[in-house]
N, C-alpha and C positions, 0 to 999 in steps of 0.2 A: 293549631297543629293538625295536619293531615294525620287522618288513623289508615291506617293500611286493612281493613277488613278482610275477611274471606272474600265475602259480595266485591269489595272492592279493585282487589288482586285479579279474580277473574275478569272482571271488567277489564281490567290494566291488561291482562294478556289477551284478549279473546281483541283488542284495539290492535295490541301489536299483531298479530296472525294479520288480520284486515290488511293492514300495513304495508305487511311483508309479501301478501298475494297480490298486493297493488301493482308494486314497484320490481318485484322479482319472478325470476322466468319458475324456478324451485323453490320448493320452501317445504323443508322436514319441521311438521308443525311437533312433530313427539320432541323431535332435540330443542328445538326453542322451546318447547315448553317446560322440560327437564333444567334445562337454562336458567329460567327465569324463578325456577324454584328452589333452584341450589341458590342461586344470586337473592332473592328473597331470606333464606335462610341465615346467609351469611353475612349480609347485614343488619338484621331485623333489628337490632339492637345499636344500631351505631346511627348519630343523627346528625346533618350538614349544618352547618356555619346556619344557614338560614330559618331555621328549625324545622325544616320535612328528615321523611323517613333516610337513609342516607342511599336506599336503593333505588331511591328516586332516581338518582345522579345516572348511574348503569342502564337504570330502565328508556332514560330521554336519550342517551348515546346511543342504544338499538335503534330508536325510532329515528335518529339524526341518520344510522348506516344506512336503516330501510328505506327509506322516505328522500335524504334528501344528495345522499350520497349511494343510490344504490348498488352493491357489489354482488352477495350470496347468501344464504343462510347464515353458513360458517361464519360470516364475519358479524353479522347480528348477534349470534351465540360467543362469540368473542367479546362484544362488545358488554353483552349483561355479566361475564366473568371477569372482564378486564382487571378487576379491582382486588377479585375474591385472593389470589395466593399472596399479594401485596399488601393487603391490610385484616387477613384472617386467617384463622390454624389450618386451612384447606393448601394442600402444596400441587406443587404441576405434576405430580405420579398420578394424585387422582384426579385431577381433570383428565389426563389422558387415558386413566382407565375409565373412567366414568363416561366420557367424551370420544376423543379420539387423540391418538399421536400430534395430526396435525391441530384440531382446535389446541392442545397445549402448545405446542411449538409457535403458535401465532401469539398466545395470552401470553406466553414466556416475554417474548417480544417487545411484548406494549409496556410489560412489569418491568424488563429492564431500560426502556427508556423513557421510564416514566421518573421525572424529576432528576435526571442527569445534569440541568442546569440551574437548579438550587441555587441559591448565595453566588451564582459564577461570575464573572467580568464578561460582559454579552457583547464588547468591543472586535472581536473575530467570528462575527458571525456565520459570514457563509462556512469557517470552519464546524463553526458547530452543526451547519446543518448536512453537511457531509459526514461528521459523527455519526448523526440519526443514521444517515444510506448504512454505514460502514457494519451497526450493532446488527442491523435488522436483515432477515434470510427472503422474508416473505413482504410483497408490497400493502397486507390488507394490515398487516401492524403500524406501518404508518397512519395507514389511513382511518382505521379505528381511532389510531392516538392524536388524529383531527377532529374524528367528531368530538371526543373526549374532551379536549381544548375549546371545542365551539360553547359546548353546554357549559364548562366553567365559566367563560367569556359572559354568558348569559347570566349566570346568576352571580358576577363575581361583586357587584353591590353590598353584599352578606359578608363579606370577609375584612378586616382591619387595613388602613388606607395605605400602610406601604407595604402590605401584602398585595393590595390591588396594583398599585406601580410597578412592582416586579413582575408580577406573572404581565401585565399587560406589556412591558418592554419587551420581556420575553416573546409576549406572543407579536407583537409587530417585528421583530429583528428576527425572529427563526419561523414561529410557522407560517405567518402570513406568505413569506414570500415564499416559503416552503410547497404552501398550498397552491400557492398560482403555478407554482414552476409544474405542481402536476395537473394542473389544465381545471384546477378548480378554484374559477371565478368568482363565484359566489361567495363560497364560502370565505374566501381569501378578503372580499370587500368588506361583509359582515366582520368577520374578525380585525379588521384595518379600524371601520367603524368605532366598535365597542375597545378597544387598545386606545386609539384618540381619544374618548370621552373619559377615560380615567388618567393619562398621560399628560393633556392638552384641554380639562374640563372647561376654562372659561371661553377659548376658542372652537371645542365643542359647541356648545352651549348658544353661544351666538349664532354662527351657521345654521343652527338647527331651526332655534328660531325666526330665523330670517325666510326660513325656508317656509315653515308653516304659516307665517304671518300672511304668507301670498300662496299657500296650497289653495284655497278655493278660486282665488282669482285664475294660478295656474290651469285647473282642473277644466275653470270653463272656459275659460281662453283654449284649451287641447281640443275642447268638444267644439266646439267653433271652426277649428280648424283641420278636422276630423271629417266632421260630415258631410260637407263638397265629395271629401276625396272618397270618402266608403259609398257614395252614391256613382261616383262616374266609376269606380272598381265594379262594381255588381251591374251598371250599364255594360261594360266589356267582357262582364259570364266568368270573371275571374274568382278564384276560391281564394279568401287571404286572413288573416288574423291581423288587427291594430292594436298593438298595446301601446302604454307609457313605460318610457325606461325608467329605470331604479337611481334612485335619488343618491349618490353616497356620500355621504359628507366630507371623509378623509380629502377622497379625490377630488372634490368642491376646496376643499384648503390648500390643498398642492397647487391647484391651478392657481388663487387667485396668488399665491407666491408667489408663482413661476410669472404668471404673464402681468402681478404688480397691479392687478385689476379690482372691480367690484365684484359684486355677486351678480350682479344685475347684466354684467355683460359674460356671463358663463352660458355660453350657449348649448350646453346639455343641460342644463334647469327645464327647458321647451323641447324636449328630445321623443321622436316614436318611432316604434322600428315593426317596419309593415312585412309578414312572412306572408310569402305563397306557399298554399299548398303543395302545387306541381312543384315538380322537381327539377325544373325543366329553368335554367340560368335564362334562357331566352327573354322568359317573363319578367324578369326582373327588370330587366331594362324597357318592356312595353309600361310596365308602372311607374318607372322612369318618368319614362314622358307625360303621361296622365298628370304626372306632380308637377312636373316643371311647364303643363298647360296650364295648370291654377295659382303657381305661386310662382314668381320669380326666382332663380338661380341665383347665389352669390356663387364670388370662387374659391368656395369650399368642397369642390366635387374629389372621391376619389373613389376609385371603380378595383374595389381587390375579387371581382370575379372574374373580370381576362387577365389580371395578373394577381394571382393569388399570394398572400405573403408567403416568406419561406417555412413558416409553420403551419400552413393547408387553410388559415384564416381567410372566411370568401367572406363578402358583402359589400352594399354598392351605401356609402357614405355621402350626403349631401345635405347640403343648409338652404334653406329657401326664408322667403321675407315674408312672413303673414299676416293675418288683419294686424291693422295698428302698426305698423313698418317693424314689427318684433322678430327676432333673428328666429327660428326651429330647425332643430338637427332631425334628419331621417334617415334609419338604416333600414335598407333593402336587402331582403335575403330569402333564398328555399325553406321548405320545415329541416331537411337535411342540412342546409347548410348553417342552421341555427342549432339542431341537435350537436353538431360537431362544435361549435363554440360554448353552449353551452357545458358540453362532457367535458371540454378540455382539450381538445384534438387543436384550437386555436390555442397559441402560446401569446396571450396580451404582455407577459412579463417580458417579452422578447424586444416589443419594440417601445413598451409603455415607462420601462425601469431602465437605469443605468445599467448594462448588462456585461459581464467582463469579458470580454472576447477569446480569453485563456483559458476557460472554464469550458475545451469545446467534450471533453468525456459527460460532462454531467448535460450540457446540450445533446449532446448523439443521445443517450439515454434516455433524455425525456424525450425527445423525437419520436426514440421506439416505444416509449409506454403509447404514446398517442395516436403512433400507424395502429397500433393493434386494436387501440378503442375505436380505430376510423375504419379498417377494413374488413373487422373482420361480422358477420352477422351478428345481430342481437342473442340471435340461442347457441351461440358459438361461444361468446364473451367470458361465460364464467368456466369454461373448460380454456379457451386459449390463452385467457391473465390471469382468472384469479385462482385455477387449482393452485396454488403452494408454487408459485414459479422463483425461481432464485434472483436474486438482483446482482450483477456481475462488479456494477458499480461500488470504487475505492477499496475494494477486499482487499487491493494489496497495501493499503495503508490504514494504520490504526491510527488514534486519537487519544492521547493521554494528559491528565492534569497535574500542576504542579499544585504546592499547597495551599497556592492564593487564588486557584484557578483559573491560570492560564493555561492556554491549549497549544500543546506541540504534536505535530502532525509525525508520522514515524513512520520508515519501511514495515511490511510484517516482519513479527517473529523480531522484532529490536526488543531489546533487555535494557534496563539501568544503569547502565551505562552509554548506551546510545543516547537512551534524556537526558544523561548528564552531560555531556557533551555538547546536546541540541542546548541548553541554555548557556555553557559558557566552556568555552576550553579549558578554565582553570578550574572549576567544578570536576569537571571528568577526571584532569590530571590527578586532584585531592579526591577521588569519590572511594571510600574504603566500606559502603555498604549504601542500603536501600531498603526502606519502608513502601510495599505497595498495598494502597488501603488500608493503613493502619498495622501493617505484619512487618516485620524484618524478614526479607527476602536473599538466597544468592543473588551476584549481580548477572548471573546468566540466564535469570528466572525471564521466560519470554511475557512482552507485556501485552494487554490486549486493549481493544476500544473502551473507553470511560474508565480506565483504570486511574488513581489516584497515587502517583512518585512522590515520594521524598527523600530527597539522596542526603545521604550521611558522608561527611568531608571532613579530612583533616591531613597538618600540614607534611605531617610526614609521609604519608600513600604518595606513593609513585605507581606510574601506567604499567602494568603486569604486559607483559608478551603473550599469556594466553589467554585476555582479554581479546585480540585478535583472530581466535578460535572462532566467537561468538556473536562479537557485536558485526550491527547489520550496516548503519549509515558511513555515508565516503567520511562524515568530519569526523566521525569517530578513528576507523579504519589506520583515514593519514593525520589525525594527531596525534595517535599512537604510534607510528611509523617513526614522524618525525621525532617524537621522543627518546626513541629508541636509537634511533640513528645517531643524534646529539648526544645521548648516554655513551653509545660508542665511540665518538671523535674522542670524548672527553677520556676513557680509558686508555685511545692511543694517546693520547698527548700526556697522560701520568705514564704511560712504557716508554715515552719517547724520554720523560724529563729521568728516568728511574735510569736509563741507558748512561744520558750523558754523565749525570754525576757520578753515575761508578767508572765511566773512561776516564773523568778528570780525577777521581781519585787516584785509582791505578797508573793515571801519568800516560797514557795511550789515547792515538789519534789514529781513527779509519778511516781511509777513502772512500767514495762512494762505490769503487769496485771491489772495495774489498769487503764492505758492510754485503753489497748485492752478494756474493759471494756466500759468507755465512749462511743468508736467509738462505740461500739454496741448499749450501748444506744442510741446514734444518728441515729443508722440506715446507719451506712454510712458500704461500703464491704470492705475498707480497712484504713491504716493510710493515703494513698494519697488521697483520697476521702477526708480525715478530714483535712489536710493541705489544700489543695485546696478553701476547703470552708472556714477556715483562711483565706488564702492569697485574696482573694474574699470579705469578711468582711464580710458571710452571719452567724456569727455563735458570740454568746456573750459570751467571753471567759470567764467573772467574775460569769456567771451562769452556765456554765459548771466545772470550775475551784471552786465554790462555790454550789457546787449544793442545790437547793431549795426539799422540801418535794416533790413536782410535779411530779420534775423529775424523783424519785425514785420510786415513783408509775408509769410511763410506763413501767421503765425497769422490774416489776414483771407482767402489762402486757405482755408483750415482751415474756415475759418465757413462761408464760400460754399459746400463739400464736402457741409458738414452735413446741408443744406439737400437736396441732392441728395440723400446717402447714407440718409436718412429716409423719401425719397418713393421710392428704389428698393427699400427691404424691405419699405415697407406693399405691394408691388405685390407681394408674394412671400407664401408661406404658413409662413413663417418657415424654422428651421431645426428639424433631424431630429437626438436625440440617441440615441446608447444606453441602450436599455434599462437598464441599469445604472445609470445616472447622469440619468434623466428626471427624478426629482424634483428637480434642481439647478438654482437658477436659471440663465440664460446670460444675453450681453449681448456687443457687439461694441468688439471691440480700437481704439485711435483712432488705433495706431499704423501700421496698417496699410487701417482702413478696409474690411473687405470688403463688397463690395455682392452681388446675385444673380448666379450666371454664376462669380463668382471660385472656384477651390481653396481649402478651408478648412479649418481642424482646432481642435478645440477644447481647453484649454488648462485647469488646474484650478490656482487661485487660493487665496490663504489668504483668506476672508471677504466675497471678490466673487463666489464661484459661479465659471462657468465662462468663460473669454474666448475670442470665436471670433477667429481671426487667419486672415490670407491666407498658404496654404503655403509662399508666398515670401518674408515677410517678415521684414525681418534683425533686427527684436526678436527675434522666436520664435528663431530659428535663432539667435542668442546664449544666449537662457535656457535651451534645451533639452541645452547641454552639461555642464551639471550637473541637470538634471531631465526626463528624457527621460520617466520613469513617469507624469509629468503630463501628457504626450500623449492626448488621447480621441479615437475618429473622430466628426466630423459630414459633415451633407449639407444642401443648400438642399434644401426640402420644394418640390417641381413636381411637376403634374399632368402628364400624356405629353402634348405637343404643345403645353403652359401655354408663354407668351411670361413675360421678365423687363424690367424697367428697366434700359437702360445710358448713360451720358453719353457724348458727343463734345465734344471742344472742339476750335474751328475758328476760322480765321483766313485771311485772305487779303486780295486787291485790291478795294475797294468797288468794283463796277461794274454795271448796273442789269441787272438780271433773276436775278443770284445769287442773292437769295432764296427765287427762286422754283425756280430749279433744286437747291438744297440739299432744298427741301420734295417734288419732283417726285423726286428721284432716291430721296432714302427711302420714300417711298410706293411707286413703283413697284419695289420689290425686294425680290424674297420677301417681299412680305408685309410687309415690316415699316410700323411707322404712329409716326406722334410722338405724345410725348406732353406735350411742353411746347419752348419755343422761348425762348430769351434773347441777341438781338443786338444789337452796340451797333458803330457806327464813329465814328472818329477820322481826321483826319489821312488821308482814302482810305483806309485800312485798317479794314476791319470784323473783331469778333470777337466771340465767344459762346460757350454752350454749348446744348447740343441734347437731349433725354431722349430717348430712342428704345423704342418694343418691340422686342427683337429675340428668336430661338428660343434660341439658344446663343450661346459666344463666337466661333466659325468665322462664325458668321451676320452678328457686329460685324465681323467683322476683315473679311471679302469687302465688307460696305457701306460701312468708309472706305475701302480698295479704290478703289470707287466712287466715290467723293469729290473723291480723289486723282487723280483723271485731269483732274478741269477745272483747266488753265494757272493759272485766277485763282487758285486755294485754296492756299497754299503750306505750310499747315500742319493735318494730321488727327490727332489721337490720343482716345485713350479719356480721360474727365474721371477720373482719380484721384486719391488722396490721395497720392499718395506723388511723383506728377510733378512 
């Protein structure tokens, strides 16, 4: 067992400093060093599956930021805390006073997507790895939560064998391709690598050693066919680097699947990729030629320098025959155009994976990570990406679990009842409560990324109307709509049956125009308004089915109304709808009558378009307790200073010059003018009604006001339908 020493510690840090001035433009050696001694601290005492110290783990994930991924300081100091508020009494208040705002805001980060797919079904993968975009604000917490991944990857040997399977599924289905989609290659193969060998051990296993059993053969056969080519390169004054490419095994498997083959005929096993110094594409093709004068050409040529892939990927691809008739791959390229594949600015997952071509938001976004890695300077880099920049990508969709760990994708700000709904209609209809993460929640409680739903159901909960209020998704929305709406046929069709058995009782039969009839009388816009208030019991069938004298004197008010209510819209420029709903016919409610001047709101009907009703009126405010979403707003369409039509009805003492002072006192006040006159006396008592211009309704109420102060008038109100 490793001891962790004083002598030793310092060693350990004074490597990392070395490290981090290697690989990094800045580096605050006092905060990584405060870092590494809080991170010290707060492990000291805790020890890994493998038996080292457990600060080991945080210390090799610095050196994996510094060294092999490198970003900033901050994110090396994130990297040694990564662990500390998730597995110790140290919480994110004191990192960020200890630290900074932002070092917590990033460790926050890593702590919460760290083990989000525990025990999960890893069957939707790319959902999950849109998850990760959706939790995280800052892109250095993913990328910490890579190196993180990489060092487990490495020593996961240490841990019990279907702990190993898991985490290794995990890491091939989410971060591998995770890692490549952000332009790191590397890392992505090594992780691919170490996933196969615990997934696929005995085909591991083989590859591997197929591979070594012919490295030395490999290695001199390379030098063999090396050194022609690095002598006629230095004959033509050229500056270049020859390496051997990197062996991967995974992608040694894939292929020999795909193309059904050996190992033997894998022609990246014989692979070297020749970088010029210059920067200068020219050269690349003079090296060209130098190769294809020593070795023969197959028709394996492809030239992504004059037509570069759509991911900025340059380099010049070709296979030649070498001693012994044996296939070799070579790739040609700048040190620039190799830095760029290397960082990731080349997208190999673009043309190397099955790629879903509907996925183009999370493509445009890695595009942009990658223009910024390609264009912008080296000493620019960690001010233009990595200060704390926000990720734009999926914010407006969260990612929540069900209890077996499926993943439902969700508008923002959707509540438990939207998941209920996203798993089955009949859930949602029965949902009468909800558990998120183990709590009993309201169902308007908003849900967020990696939250954990469990909806509570049962058979009696029926869809609430002000569910409606809150929930976010269309299926929610309209199967709640539709619910609603079938609740309602079904209340007309109990007023329809409630109707006929009292006609057939009572021994009476109604025409269709004598039913239409009623309902006008009543005020109601159609027969389901009048069933409704049937099935409802607001309405005395035996007094409508029997009508009294009363009642037939409204309905010849009613008419007189008409008359009015007709000549005060033509005076108006009608009504103003939403946008939304312009193309619907409208038309005015009879139960309420509204003329210009009145509060209005418009009203959506099954096959009459829309009905404008006065905001006070007690139809509306009965039918909107189960259909409040059929509310729309309107407005009377007036010009600024435009006069409307209003009624007065008046009554008082016949006595002679009345007349004339009713017509004097409206003219001279504010303005207003008449615009039609109907008096009639009886009995000394005269009465009428009066059409006036007035500006507003303040403008009517101060002119009967006026009215109202002559002795003789004993009675002023507004001509309504409803008085």
């Amino acid at each position: 067992m490793i001891e962790l020493t004083e002598k030793y510690r310092k060693e350990l840090l004074e490597e990392l400093i070395k490290v981090c001035k290697a690989h990094l433009n800045e580096v605050d050696e006092d905060m990584i060093s405060r870092a590494f001694k809080l991170s010290f601290e707060a492990h000291k005492d805790n020890i890994r599956s493998s038996g080292e110290p457990y600060f080991l783990h945080p210390y090799n994930v610095a050196l994996i930021v510094a060294s092999e991924m490198p970003l900033d300081d901050i994110s090396v100091v994130v990297a040694l805390l990564h662990d500390v508020v998730e597995d110790t009494e140290f919480s994110i208040d004191f990192i960020a006073e200890e630290f900074s705002p932002e070092v917590a805001e990033i460790v926050d980060g890593v702590t919460k997507i760290s083990g989000v797919f525990t025990g999960q079904d890893l069957t939707q993968a790319e959902n999950y790895r849109k998850l990760l975009l959706s939790m995280i604000k800052d892109i250095r917490v993913i990328l910490v939560k890579f190196a993180d991944r990489l060092h487990n990857m490495r020593t996961l040997e240490f841990v019990p064998q279907q702990k190993q399977r898991r985490i290794a599924k995990e890491t091939m289905e989410i971060y591998a391709p995770f890692a490549n989609r952000f332009g790191l290659g590397k890392i992505k193969w090594e992780l691919e690598d170490l996933s196969f060998k615990y997934l696929n051990h005995n085909e591991y296993e083989q590859i591997a050693k197929q591979i070594n059993s012919k490295r030395k053969e490999r290695e001199s056969y390379i030098k063999k066919f090396v050194a022609p080519l690095e002598q006629k390169l230095k004959d033509h004054g050229l500056k270049f680097e020859i390496t051997g490419r990197a062996k991967h095994i995974y992608s040694i498997f894939k292929k020999l699947l795909k193309q059904n083959t050996t190992i033997e005929y894998i022609y990246d096993l014989l692979a070297i990729r020749i970088i010029i110094e210059s920067n200068d594409p020219n050269e690349c093709y003079y090296v060209l030629g130098v190769v294809n004068q020593l070795y023969n050409p197959i028709d394996r040529f492809k030239d992504y320098i004059s037509i570069p892939k759509k991911n900025n990927y340059q380099s010049i691809h070709n296979t030649v025959i070498g001693p012994e008739g044996k296939h070799v791959e070579i790739q040609i390229r700048t040190r620039k155009m190799h830095e760029i594949a290397e960082k990731g600015v080349a997208a190999h997952w673009k043309y190397k994976e099955n790629f879903n071509q509907n996925d183009s938001e999370m493509e445009d976004w890695v595009n942009w990570v990658r223009d910024i890695f390609q264009n912008v300077e080296k000493t620019d880099a960690p001010k233009e990406l990595l200060t704390s920049f926000k990720l734009n990508l999926y914010q407006d969709e969260i990612y929540a679990f069900t209890p077996k760990g499926d993943l439902r994708r969700l508008p923002k700000k959707s509540t438990p009842v939207d998941f209920a709904f996203e798993i089955h209609s009949k859930v949602g209809y029965n949902c009468i409560g909800a558990k998120v993460n183990g709590k009993i929640v309201p169902l308007n409680t908003m849900l967020h990324s990696g939250d954990q739903v469990d909806i509570i159901t049962s058979k009696n909960q029926k869809p609430n109307k002000n569910w409606l209020q809150f929930v976010q998704t269309h299926k929610a929305k309209t199967s709640i709509r539709k619910y609603i709406n079938l609740e309602e046929e079904r209340i007309i069709e109990n007023g329809k049956e409630i109707w006929e058995k009292k006609l057939k009782k009572l021994k009476k039969v109604f025409q269709s125009d004598e039913l239409n009839k009623i309902v006008r009388k009543l005020k109601f816009d159609n027969y389901n308004q009048f069933f409704t208030a049937i099935a409802h019991n607001s309405l005395n069938l035996d007094e409508i089915i029997n009508p009294t004298e009363k009642l037939e004197e409204k309905l010849a008010d009613e008419l007189e109304f008409d008359d009015f209510a007709a000549l005060a819209r033509s005076s108006n420029k009608g009504i103003i709808v939403d946008k939304e709903y312009s193309g619907i016919d409208h038309n005015f409610a009879r139960c309420c009558n509204p003329i210009p001047g009145d509060p209005v709101v418009g009203y959506i009907t099954i096959g009459e378009g829309i009905k404008i009703h006065r905001r006070d009126c007690h139809n509306l405010i009965h039918m909107v307790k189960s259909a409040e979403h059929k509310l729309i707003p309107v407005n009377w369409s007036t010009d600024k200073g435009a006069s409307f039509v209003a009624g007065i009805t008046i009554r008082g003492e016949d006595k002679p010059g009345l007349l004339t002072f009713i017509s004097n006192t409206i003219t001279s006040f504010n303005n207003s003018n008449i615009k039609s006159i109907n008096i009639s006396t009886k009995d000394s008592v005269f009465s009428g009604t009066v059409a006036v211009y007035v500006n507003d309704l303040d403008h009517l109420t101060r002119l009967m006001e006026r009215l109202k102060k002559n002795k003789n008038i004993f009675h002023v109100e507004r001509f309504d339908a409803t008085s």
